[in-house]
Residue frames as a rotation matrix with the C-alpha (Angstrom) as fourth column:
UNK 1
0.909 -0.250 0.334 25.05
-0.365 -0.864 0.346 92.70
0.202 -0.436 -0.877 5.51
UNK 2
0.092 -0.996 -0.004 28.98
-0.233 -0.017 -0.972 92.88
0.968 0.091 -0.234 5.96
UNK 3
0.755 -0.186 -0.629 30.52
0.462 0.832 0.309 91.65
0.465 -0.523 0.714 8.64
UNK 4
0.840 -0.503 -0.204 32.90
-0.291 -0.735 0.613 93.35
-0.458 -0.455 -0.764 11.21
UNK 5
0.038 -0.935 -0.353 35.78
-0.296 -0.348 0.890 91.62
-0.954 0.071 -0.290 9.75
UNK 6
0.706 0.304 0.639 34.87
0.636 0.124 -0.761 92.38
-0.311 0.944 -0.106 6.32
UNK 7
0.929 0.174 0.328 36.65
0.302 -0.868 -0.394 95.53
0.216 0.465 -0.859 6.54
UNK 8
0.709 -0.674 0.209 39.63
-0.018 0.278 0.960 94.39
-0.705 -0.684 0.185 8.26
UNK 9
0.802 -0.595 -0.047 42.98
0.137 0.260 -0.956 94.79
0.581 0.760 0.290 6.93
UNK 10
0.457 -0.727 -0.513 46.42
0.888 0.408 0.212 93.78
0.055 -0.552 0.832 8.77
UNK 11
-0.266 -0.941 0.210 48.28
0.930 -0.308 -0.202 96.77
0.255 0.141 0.957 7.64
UNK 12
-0.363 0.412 0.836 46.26
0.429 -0.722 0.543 99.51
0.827 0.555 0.086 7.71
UNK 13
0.349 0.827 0.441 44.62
-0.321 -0.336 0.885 99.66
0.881 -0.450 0.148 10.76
UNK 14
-0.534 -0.035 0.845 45.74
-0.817 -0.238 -0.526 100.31
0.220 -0.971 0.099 14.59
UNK 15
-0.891 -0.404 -0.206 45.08
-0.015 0.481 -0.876 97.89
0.454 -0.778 -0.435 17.43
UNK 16
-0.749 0.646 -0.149 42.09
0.019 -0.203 -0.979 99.63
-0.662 -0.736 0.139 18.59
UNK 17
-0.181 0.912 -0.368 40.64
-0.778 -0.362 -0.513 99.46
-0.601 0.193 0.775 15.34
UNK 18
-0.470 0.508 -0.722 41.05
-0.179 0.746 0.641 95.77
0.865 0.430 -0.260 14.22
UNK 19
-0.977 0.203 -0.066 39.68
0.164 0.519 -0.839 95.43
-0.137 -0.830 -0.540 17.99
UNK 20
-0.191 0.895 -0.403 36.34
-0.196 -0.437 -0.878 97.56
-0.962 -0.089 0.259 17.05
UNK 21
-0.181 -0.071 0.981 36.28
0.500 0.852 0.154 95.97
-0.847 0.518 -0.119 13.54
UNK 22
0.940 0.340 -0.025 37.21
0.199 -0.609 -0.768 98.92
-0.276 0.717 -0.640 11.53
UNK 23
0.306 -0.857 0.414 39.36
0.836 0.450 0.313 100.26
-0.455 0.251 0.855 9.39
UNK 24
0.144 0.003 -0.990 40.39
-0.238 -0.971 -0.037 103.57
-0.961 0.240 -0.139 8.40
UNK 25
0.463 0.791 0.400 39.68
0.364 0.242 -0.900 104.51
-0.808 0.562 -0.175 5.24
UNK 26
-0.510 -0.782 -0.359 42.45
0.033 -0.435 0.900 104.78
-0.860 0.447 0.247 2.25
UNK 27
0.751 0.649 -0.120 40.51
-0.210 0.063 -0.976 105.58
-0.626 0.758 0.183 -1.25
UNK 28
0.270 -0.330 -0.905 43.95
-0.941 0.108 -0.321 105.04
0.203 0.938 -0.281 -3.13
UNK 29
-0.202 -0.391 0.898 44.61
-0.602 0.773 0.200 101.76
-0.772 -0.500 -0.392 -1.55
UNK 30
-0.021 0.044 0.999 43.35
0.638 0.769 -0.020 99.77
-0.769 0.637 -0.044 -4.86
UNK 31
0.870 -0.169 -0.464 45.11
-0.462 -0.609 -0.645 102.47
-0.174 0.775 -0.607 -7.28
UNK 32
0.229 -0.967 0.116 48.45
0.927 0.253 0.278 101.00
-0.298 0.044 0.954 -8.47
UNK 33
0.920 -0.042 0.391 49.60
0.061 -0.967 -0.248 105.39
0.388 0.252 -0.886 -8.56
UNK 34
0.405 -0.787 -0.465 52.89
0.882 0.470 -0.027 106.06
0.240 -0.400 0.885 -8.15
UNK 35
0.823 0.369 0.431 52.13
0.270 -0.923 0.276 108.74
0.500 -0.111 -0.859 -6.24
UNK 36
0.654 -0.659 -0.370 55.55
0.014 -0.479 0.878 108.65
-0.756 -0.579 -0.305 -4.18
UNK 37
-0.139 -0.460 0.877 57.36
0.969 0.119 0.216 108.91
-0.204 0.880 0.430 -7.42
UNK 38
0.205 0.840 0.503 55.44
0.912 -0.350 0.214 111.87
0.356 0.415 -0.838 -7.91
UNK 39
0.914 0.286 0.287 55.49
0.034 -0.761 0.648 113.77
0.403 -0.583 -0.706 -5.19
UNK 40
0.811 -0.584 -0.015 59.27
0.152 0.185 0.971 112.80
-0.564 -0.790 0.238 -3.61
UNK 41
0.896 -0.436 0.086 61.08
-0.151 -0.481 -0.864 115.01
0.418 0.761 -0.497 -6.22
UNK 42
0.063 -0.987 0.149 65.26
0.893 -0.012 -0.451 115.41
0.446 0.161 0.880 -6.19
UNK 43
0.803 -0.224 -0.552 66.67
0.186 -0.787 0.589 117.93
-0.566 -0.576 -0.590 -3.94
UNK 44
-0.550 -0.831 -0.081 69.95
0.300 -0.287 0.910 118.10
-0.779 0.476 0.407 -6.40
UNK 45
0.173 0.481 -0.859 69.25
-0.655 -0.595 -0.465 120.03
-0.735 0.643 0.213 -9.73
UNK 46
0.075 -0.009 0.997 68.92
0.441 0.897 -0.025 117.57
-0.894 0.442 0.072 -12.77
UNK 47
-0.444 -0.541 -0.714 71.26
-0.591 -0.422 0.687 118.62
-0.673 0.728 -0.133 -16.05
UNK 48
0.790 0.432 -0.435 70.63
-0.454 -0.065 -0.889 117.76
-0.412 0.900 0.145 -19.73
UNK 49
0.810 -0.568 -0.148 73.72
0.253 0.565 -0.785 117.14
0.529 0.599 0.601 -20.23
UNK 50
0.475 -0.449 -0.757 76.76
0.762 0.640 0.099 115.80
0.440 -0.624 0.646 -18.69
UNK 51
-0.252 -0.678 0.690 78.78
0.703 -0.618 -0.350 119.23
0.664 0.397 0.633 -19.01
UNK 52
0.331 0.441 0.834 76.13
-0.354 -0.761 0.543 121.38
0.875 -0.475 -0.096 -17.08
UNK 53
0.852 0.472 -0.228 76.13
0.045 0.367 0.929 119.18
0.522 -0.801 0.292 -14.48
UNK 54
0.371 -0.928 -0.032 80.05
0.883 0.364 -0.295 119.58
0.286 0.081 0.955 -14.01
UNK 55
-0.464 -0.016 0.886 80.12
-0.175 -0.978 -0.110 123.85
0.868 -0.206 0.451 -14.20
UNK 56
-0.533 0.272 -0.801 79.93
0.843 0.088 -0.531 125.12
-0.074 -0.958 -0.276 -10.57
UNK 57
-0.743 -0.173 -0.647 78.78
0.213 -0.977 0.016 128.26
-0.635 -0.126 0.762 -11.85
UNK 58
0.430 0.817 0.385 75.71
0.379 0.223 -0.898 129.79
-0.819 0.532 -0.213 -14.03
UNK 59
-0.084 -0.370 0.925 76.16
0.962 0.210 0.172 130.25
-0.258 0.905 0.339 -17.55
UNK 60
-0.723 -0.684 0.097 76.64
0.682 -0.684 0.258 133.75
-0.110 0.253 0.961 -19.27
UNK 61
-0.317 0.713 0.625 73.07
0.019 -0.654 0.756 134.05
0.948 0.251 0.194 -20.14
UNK 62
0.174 0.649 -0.741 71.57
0.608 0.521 0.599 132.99
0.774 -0.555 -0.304 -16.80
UNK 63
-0.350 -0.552 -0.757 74.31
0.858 -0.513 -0.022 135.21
-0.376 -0.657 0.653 -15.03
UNK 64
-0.939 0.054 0.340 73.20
0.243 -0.597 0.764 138.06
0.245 0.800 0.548 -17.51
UNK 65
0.005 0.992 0.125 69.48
-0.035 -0.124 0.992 137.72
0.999 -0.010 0.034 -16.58
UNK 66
0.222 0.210 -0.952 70.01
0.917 0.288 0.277 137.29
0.332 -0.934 -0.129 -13.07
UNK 67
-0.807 -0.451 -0.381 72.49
0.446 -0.889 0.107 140.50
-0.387 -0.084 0.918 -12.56
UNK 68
-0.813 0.425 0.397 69.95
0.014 -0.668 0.744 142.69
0.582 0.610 0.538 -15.25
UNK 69
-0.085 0.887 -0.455 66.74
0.676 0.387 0.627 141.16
0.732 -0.254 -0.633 -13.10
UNK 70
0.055 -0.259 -0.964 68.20
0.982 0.189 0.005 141.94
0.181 -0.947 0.264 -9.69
UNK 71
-0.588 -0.708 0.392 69.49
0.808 -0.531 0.254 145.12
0.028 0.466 0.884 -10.72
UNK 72
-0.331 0.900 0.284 66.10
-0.095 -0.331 0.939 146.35
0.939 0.283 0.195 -12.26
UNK 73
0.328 0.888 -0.321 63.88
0.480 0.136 0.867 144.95
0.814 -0.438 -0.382 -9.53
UNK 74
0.010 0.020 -1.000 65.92
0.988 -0.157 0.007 146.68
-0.156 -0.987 -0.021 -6.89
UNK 75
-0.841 -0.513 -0.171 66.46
0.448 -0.838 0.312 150.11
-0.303 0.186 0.935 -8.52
UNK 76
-0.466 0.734 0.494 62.96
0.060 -0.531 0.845 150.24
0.883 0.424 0.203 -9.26
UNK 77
0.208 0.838 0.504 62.24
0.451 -0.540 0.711 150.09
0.868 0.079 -0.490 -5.72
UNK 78
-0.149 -0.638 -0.756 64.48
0.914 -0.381 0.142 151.55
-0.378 -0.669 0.640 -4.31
UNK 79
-0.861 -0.114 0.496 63.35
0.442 -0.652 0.617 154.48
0.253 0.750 0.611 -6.86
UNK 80
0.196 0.977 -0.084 59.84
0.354 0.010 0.935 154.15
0.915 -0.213 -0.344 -5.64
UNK 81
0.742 0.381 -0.552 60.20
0.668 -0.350 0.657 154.81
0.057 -0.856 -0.514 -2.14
UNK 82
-0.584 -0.732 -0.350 62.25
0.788 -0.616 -0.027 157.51
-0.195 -0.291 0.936 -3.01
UNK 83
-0.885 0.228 0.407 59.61
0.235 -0.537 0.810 158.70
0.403 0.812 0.421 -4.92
UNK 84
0.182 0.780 -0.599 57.19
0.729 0.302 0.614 158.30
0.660 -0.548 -0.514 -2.33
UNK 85
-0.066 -0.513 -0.856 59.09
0.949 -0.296 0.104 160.18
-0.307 -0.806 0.506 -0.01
UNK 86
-0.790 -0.470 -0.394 59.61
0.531 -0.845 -0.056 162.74
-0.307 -0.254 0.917 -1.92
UNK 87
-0.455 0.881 0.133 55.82
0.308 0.016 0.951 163.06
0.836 0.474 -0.279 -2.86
UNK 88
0.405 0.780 -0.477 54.61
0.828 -0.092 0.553 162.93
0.387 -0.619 -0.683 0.45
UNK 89
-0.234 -0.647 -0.726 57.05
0.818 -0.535 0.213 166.31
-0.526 -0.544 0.654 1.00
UNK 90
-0.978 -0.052 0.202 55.43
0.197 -0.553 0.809 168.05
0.070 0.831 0.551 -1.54
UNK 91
-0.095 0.964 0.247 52.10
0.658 -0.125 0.742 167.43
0.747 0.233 -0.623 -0.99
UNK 92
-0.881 0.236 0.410 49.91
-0.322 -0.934 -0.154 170.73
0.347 -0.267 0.899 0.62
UNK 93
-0.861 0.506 0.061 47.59
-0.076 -0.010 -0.997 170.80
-0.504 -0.863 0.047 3.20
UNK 94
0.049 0.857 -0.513 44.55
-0.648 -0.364 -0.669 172.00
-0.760 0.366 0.537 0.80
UNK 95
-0.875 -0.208 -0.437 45.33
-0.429 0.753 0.500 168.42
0.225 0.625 -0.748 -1.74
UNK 96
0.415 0.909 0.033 42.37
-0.907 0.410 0.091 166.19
0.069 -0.068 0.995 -2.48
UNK 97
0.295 -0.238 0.925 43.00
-0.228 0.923 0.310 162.47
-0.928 -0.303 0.218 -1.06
UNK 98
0.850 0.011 0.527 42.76
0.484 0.377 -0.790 161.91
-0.207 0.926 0.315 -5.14
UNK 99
0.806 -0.591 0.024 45.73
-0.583 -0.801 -0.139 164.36
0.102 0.098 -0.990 -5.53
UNK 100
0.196 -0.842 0.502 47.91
-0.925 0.010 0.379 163.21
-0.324 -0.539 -0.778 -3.39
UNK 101
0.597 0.090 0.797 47.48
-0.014 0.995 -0.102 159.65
-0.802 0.049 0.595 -4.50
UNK 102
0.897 0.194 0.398 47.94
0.342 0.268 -0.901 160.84
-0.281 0.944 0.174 -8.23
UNK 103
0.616 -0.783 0.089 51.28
-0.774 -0.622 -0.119 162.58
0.148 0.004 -0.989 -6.76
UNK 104
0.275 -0.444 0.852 52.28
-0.833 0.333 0.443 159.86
-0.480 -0.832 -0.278 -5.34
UNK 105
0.329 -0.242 0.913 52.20
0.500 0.865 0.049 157.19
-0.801 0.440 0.406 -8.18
UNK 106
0.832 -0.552 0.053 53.56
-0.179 -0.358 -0.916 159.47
0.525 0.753 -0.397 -10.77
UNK 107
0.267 -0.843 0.468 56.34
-0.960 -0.193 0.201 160.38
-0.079 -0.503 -0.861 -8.00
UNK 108
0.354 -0.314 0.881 57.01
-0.243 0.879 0.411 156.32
-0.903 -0.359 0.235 -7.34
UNK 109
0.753 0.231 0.616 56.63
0.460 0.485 -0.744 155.55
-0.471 0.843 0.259 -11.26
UNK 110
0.999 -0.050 -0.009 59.18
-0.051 -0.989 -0.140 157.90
-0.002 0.140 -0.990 -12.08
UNK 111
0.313 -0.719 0.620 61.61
-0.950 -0.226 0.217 157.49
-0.016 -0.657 -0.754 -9.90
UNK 112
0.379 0.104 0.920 61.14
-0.189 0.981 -0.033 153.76
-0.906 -0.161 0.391 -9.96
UNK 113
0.856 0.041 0.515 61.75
0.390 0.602 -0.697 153.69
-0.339 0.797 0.499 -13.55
UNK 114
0.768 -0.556 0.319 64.68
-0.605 -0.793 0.073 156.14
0.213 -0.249 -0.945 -13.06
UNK 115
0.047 -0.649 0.759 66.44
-0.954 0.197 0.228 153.98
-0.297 -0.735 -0.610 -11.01
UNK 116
0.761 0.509 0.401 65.40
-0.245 0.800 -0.548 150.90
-0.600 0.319 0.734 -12.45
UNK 117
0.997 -0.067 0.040 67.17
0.023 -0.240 -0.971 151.56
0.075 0.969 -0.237 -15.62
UNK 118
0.526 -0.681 0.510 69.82
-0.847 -0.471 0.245 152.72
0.073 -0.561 -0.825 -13.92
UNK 119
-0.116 -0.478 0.871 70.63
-0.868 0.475 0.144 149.91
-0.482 -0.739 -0.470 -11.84
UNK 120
0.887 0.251 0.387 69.63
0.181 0.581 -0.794 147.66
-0.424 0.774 0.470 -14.97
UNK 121
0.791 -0.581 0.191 72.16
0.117 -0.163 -0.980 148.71
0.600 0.798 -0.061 -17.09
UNK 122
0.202 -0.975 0.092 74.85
-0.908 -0.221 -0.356 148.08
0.368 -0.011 -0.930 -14.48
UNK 123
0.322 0.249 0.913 73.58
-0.150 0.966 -0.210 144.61
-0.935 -0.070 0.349 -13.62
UNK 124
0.899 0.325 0.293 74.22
-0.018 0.697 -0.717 144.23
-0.437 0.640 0.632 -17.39
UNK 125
0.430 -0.896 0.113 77.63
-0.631 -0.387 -0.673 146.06
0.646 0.218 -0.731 -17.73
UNK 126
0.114 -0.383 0.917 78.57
-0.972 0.150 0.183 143.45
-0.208 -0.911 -0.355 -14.42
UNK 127
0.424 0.201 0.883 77.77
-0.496 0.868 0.041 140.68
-0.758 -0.455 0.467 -15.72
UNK 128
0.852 -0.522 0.037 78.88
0.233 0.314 -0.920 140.56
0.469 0.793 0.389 -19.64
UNK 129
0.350 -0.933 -0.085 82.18
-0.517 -0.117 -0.848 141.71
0.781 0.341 -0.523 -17.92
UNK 130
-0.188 -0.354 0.916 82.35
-0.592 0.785 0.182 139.02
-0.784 -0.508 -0.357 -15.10
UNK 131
0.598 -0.002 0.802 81.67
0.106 0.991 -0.076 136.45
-0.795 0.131 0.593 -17.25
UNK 132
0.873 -0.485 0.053 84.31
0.005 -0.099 -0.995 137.63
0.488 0.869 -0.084 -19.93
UNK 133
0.400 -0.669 0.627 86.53
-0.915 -0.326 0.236 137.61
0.047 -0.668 -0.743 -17.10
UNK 134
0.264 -0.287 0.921 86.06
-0.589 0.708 0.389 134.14
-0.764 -0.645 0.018 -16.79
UNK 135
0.957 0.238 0.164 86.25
0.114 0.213 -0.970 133.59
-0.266 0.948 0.177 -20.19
UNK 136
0.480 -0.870 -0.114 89.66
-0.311 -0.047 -0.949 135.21
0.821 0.491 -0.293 -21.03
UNK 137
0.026 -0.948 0.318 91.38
-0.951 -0.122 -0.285 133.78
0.309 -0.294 -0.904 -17.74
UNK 138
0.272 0.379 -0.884 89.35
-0.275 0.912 0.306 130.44
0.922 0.160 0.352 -17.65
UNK 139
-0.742 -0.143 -0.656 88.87
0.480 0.570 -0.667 130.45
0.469 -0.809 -0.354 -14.01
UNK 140
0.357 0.926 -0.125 86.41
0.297 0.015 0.955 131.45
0.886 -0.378 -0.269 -11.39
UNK 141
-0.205 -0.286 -0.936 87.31
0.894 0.334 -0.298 133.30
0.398 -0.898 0.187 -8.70
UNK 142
0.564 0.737 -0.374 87.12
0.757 -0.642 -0.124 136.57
-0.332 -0.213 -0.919 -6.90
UNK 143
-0.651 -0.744 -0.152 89.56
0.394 -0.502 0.770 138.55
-0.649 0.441 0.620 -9.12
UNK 144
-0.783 0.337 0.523 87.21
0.505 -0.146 0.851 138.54
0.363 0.930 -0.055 -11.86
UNK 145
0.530 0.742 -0.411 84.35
0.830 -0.553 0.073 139.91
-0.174 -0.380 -0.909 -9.40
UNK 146
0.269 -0.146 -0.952 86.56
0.638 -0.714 0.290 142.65
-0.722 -0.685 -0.099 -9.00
UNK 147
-0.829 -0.549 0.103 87.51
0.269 -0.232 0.935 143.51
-0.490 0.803 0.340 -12.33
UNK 148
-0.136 0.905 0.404 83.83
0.817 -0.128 0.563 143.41
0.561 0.406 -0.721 -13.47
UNK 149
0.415 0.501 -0.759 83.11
0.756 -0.654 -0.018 146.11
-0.505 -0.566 -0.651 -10.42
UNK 150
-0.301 -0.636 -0.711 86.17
0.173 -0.769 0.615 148.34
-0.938 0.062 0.342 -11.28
UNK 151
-0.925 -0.144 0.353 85.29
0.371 -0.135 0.919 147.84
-0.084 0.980 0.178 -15.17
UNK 152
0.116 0.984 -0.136 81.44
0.945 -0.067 0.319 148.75
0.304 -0.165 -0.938 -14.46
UNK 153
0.419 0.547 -0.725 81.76
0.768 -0.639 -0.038 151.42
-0.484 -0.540 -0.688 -12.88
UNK 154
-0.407 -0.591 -0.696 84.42
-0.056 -0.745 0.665 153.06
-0.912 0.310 0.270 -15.29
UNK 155
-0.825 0.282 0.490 82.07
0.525 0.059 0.849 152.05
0.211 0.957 -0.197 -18.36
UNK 156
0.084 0.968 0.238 78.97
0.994 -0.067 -0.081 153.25
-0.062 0.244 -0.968 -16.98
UNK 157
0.645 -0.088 -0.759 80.48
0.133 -0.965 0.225 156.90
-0.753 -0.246 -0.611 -15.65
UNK 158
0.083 -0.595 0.799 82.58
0.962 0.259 0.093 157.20
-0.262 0.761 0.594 -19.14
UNK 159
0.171 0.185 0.968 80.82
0.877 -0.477 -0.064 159.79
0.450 0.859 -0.244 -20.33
UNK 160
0.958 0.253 -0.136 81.50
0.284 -0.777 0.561 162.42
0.036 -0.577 -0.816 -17.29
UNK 161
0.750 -0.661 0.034 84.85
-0.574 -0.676 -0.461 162.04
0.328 0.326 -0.887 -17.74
UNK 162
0.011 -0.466 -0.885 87.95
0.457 0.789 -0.410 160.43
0.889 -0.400 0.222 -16.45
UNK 163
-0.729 -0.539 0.423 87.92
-0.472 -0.053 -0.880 161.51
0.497 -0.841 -0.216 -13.20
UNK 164
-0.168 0.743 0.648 84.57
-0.891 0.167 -0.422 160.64
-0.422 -0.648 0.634 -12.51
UNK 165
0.381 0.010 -0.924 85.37
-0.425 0.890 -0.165 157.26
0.821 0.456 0.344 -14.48
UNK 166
-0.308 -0.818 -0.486 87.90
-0.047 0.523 -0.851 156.76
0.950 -0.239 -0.199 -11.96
UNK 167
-0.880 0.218 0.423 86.20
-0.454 -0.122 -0.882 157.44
-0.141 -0.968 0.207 -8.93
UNK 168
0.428 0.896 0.118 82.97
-0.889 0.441 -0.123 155.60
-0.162 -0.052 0.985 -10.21
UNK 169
0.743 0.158 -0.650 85.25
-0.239 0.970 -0.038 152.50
0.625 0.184 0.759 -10.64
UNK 170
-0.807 -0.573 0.142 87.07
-0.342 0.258 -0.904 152.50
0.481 -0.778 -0.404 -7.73
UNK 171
-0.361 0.847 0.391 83.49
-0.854 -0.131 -0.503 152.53
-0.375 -0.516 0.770 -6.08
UNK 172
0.527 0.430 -0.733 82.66
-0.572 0.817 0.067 149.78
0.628 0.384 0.677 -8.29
UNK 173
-0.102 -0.749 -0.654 85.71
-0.259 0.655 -0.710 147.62
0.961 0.097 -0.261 -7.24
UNK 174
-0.862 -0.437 0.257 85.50
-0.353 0.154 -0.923 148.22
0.364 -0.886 -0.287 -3.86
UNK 175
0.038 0.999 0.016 81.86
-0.999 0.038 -0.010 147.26
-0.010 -0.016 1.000 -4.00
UNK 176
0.627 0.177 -0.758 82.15
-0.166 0.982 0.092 143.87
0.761 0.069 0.645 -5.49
UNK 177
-0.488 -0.870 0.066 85.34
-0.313 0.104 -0.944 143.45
0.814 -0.482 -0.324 -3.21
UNK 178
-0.516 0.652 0.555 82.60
-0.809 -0.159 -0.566 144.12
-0.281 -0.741 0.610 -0.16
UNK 179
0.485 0.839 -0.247 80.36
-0.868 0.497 -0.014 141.65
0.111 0.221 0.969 -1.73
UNK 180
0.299 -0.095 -0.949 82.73
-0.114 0.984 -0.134 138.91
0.947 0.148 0.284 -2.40
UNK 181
-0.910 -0.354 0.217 84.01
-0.280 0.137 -0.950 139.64
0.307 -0.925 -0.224 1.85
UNK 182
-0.523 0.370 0.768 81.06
-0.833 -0.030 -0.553 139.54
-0.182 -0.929 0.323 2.82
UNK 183
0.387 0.345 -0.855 79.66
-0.745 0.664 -0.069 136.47
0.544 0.664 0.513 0.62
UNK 184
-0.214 -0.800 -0.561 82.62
-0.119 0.592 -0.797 134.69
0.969 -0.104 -0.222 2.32
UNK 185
-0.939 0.070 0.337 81.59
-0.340 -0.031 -0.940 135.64
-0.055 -0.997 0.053 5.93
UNK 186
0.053 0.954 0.295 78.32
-0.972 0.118 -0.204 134.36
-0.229 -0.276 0.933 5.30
UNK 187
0.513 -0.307 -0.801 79.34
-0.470 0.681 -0.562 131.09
0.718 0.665 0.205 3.95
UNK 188
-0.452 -0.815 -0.362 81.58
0.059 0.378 -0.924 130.86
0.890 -0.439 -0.123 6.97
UNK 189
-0.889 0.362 0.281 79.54
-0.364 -0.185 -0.913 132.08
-0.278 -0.914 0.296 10.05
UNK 190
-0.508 0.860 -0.054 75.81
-0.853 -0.511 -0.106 131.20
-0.119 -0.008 0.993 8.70
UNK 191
-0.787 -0.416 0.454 74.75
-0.212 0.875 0.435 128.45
-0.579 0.246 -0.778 8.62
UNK 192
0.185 0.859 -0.477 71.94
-0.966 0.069 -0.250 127.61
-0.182 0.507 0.843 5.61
């Protein structure tokens, strides 16, 4: 039979337990695992190559898929609980529970994909023309936001005409405008 200070070990073990001749109990203690290697990842992002690592900014596609994503995922539900709403105004007293449900996810599905689309396809009209902004003036800043809003909105409303080009890209511009103010006031007052 073992002995109390068999189990003893200097480092491991507390005061009170080399006094009671134990030792808490480490199962990786005779792994060589380089488990903090593992587990104590980089908090900076880590580039391929030297170039990425230099750009303060994402790249055309990434900016492309982000804008289209965003776009999509909010216009679809924002679409939905429009569609909800206006489902649950429609429905009639004398509806089976199964009804209404089956009003209600057409109505959401609809509308959701309505909007979706929508707001897709001006996520993508925003972004191929911010990043061609930065492209033809080879800078970053918030000019080019605004150009991309004003140019969005006068590409997507084309087809209604020019006035309603012009009034759907003012509305753009002053959008992104709004975004890049208020981007700034967070950035300045928030702290993350």
């Amino acid at each position: 039979m073992a002995g109390p200070t068999t189990f003893q070990s200097g480092n491991n073990s507390s005061s009170h337990d080399e006094e009671s001749g134990r030792r808490q109990y480490n199962p990786y203690q005779d792994l060589n695992i380089p488990y903090r290697t593992l587990y104590d990842l980089p908090t900076s992002p880590e580039f391929l190559f030297e170039e990425e690592s230099r750009a303060q900014r994402r790249s055309w596609g990434e900016n492309l898929t982000y804008y289209t994503g965003l776009g999509y995922l909010g216009g679809s539900v924002a679409g939905a609980s429009v569609g909800f709403r206006r489902a649950t105004i429609a429905a009639e007293p004398r509806d089976s529970f199964k009804i209404r449900t089956n009003r209600i996810l057409n109505s959401c599905g609809q509308d959701g994909r309505r909007f979706g689309n929508r707001m897709g396809v001006i996520g993508l009209l925003f972004a191929g023309m911010e990043s061609g902004m930065v492209e033809l003036r080879g800078t970053d800043d918030w000019i080019n936001t605004v150009v991309a809003g004003l140019g969005t909105g006068t590409a997507f409303r084309a087809a209604g005409g020019v006035r309603s080009a012009a009034v759907a890209g003012a509305l753009g511009g002053l959008m992104a405008a709004g975004a890049v103010a208020g981007r700034q006031v967070m950035k300045r007052y928030v702290p993350i």
